[in-house]
Residue, then its C-alpha position, 0 to 999 in steps of 0.5 A: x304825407x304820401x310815401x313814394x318810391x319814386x322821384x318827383x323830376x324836379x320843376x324848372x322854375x318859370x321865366x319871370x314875366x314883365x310886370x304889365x300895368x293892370x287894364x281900367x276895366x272895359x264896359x264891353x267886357x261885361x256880360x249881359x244880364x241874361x246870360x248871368x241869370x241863365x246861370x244861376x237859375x239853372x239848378x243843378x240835374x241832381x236837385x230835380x231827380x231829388x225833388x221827384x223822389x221826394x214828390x212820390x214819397x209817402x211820409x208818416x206824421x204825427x202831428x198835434x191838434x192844438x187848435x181848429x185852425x190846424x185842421x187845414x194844414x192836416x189836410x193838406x198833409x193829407x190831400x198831399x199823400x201823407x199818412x197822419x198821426x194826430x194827437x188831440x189831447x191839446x185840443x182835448x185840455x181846452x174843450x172837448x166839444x172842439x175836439x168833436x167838432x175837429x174829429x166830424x170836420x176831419x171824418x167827412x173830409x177824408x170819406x171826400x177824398x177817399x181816405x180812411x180814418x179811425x181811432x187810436x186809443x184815447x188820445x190819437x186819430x190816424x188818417x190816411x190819403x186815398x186808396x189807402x186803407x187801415x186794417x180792422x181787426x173783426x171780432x166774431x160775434x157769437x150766439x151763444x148765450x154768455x156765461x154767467x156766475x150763477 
């Protein structure tokens, strides 16, 4: 309940009006089917600037290979800007040859478009869209002989 210092002035109330009896209703007044469709297809401004946000957005996913009939999905993810995390231990429990074969579809797919893909421990492949690199760590190699314990 809001406080007030002041007074509300009082409402009159309104003259009671003749009760009318309700009209049939008209077949003139009812509106073209287009101009109701001009209505409710429109949507609203705010939900187009959205979507364009949302277009030009790049997302992180991680997603597993449980079968090679998810590689097509994973590229379209791909091919759509994403950068994907795949875990192929799924596919890995059911045939290592599969996940060779997934891993060989997946690296010439994304050398096609201009991607990068590389390993991730054991267990997980990253690859990432065009223009977009993943960052190797170059270990130098020296001349050295090694050392050894004898």
């Amino acid at each position: 309940m809001k406080f007030s210092l002041f007074r509300k002035p009082k409402q009159q109330p309104e003259p009671e009006k003749p009760a009318v009896p309700p009209e049939e209703p008209k077949e003139e007044a009812v509106a073209p089917p287009q101009e109701q469709k001009q209505e409710t297809v429109a949507p609203p401004v705010e939900q187009k600037q959205e979507t364009a946000e949302t277009l030009n957005k790049t997302y992180l996913k991680a997603m597993p290979l449980k079968e090679l009939t998810d590689l097509e999905n994973i590229k379209n993810e791909v091919k759509n800007g994403n950068i994907i995390i795949l875990r192929v231990t799924p596919l890995a429990n059911k045939s290592i040859d599969e996940v060779k074969s997934a891993v060989n579809e997946l690296y010439e797919f994304t050398e096609s478009i201009g991607g990068d893909i590389a390993r991730l421990g054991e267990e997980r492949v990253v690859i990432c869209p065009k223009n977009m690199r993943i960052w190797r760590e170059k270990t130098p190699v020296s001349n050295e002989p090694l050392p050894t314990a004898a």
